[in-house]
N, C-alpha and C positions, 0 to 999 in steps of 0.2 A: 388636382392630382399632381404631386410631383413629376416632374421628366423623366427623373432617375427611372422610375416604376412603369414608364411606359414600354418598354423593351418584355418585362414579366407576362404582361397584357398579351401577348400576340402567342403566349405557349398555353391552350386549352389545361386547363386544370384537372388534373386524373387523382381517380382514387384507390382503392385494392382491387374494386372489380375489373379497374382496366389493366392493372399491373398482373392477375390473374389471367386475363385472354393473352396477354402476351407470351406469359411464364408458359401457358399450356400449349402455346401452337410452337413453342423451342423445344419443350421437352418431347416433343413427337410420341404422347401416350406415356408417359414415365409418371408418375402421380407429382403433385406438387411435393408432397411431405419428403420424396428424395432432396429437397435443399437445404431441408433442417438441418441445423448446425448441432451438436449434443454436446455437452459438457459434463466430463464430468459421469456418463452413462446417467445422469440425474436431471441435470435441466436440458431444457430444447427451447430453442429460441428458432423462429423461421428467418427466411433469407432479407424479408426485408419489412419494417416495423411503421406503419402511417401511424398519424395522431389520434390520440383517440381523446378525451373528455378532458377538456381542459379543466375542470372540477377536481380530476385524479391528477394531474401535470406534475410529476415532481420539481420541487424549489431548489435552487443551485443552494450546495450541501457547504455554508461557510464557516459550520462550528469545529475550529480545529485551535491546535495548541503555536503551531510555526504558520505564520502567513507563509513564509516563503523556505522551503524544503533544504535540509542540511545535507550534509555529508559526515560521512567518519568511516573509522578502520577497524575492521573485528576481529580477534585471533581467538580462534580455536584452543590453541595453548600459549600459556603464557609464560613455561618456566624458562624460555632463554629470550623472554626480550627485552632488549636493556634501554638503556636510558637515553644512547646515539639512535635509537631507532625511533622512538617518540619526538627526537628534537629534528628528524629528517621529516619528518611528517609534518609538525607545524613550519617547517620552512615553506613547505608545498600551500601554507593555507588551510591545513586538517589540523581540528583542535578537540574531536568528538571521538571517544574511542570505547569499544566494547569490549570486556575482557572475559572468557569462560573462565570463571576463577575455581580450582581445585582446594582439597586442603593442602598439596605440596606448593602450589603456586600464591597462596593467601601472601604469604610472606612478600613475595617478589609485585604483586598488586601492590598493597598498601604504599611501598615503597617509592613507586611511579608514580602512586597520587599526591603522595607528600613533596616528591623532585619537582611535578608539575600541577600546583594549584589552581590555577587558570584555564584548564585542561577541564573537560565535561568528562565524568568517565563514567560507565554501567557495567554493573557489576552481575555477572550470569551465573547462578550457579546449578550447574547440569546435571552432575554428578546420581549415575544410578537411574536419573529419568531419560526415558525413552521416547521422544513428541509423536505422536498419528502421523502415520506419510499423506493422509488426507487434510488438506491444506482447511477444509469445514470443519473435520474434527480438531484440529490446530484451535483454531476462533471458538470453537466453544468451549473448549478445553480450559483456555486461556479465560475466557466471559465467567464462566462457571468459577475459577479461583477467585477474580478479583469479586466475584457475587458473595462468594463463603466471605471473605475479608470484610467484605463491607458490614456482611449480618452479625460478626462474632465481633467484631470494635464499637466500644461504647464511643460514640462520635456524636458530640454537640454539632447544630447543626449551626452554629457560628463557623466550628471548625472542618467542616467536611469536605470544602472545595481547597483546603489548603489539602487534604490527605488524595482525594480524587485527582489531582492536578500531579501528584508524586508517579500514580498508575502510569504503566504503558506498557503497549500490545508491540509482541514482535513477532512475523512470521516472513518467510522465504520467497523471495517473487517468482509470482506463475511465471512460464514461458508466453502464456495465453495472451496476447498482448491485450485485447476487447473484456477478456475474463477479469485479467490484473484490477484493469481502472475500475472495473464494474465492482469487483470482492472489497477494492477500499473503499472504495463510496460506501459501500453494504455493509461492512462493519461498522463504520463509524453512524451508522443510520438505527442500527439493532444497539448501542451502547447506549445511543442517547434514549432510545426509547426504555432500555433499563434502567436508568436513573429515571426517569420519570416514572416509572412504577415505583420505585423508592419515593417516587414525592419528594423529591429534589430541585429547590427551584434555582435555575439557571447555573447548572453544572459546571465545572471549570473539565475543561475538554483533555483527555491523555496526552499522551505521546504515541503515536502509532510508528513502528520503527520496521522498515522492511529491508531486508538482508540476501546480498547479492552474492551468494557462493564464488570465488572465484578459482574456478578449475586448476591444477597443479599443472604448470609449465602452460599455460594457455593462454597468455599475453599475447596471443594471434589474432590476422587481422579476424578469423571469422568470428573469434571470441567477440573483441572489440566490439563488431557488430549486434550479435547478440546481447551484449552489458549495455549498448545504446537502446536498442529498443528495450527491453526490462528497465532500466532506467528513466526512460519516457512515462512507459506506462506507470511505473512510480508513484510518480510525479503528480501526473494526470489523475491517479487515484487518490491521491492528499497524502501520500507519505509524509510524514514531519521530517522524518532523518531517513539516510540509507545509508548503511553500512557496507561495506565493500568485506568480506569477511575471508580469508586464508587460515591454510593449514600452516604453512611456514612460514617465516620471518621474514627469510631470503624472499618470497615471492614478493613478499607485500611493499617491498623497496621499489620495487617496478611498476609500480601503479600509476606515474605521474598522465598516462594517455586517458585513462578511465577516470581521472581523475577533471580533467580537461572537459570529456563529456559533461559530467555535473557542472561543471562550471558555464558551461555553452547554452546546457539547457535554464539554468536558473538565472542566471545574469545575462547574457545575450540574447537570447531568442525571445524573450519576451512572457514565456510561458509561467516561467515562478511567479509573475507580478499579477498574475489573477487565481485565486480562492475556486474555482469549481469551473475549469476552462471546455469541460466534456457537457454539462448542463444544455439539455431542449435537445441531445440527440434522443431523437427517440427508440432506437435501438441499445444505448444504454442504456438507459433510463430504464429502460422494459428490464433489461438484465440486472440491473442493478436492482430493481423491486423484487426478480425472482428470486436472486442469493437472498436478499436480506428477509425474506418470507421463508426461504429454507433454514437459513441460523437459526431463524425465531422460534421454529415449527419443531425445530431438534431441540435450544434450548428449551421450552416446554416439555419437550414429554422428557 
């Protein structure tokens, strides 16, 4: 036996039942079900998740389109942003930009992607739709179109991963930080399992793109704080890109501190250079089966 493992040896090995007598002589008569967590008023997950079959064990989730997680800038409107403002940003190292494109602002888009070629740009158009404030209705909402897409295009199946690979899903990051990582792992679990009812072999993986509101005059530190942890959890969920998104111009010039977090977390800390860094907790893993059983349960019916 290795050395290392002799220190593990000397702590008696427990299971729920004993994490149970514990939970009940703290709670002084209070039932255990008061430490469920609720999400959601929909799922309930208890305070703490042991291993169960390793037959069921979910596999670290590696099928994505970005090994390592982008960044970019999203505006709301885009009739006054000009062309000094796009070239502030790639001085910062931001080359990925989302534009809500109107029919008054068509003009002023096209324009900015003709200025900057080399520029990644996504093109949004919103106009008239109004998304579910429920971030599950969001995902099926979203699963549901690219499903109609896929049914009504005559698509040889030479050509399908070229058109599959164009897709991508954008939704709003939870506050929830345990929820976040869990709902991306969960989406991207319910997609693939979509394509493979299509009988699709070896699917080329979307772009899954999550979008960080950034509050008007809120470049404080508690903001700061809050755009680090949403950020992490991101990340930690398989975001490809995140978008930092404003209502104004002027705000979005000020971004270079949140800007820094992405960069800390992807390049520095080590965390962008691994594909599925939350994999074998098992209280994700638990979480992360229940969303992707409630997607599925909703897309069916």
């Amino acid at each position: 036996m290795p050395q290392s493992s002799y220190l593990f040896n000397k702590f008696p090995k427990a299971d729920i039942s004993d994490w149970v007598k514990v939970a009940e002589k703290e709670l002084n008569g209070k039932p255990l079900e008061s430490l469920n967590y609720h999400y959601n008023n929909e799922i309930t997950m208890p305070p703490v998740v042991f291993a169960g079959n390793e037959d069921k064990k979910m596999k670290p989730i590696v099928w994505r389109k970005n090994h390592v997680c982008q960044r970019g800038i999203s505006f709301r409107h885009t009739e006054n942003l000009k062309e000094e403002n796009i070239e502030f940003f790639i001085s910062i190292g931001i080359n990925n930009f989302k534009l809500n494109v109107t029919e008054k602002s068509k003009i002023q888009a096209d324009e900015l992607k003709r200025l900057f070629p080399s520029c990644h740009w996504l093109e949004v158009h919103q106009e008239g739709r109004k998304p579910s404030d429920f971030v599950i209705q969001q995902i099926i909402e979203n699963f549901q179109q690219a499903i109609s897409l896929i049914q009504r295009l005559e698509i040889s199946k030479g050509n399908i991963n070229e058109y599959l690979g164009n897709i991508y899903f954008s939704r709003e990051i939870q506050g929830n930080y345990l929820y976040e990582i869990s709902l991306g792992r969960a989406q991207r679990i319910v997609w693939r399992n979509i394509l493979q009812a299509f009988e699709i072999d070896n699917p080329a993986p979307p772009l899954f793109i999550s979008t960080l509101p950034v509050i008007k005059n809120g470049l404080h530190d508690h903001f700061l704080i809050e755009a680090t942890a949403k950020t992490l959890s991101a990340i930690l969920g398989g975001s490809d890109i995140i978008y930092l998104e404003f209502d104004e111009i002027a705000e979005a010039t000020r971004t270079e501190n949140l800007s820094h977090i992405h960069n800390i977390f992807t390049m520095e800390s080590g965390i962008g250079e691994i594909i599925d860094p939350v994999a074998g907790s098992f209280y994700v893993d638990e979480l992360t089966t229940k969303l992707a059983q409630q997607i599925w349960s909703k897309l069916k019916s």
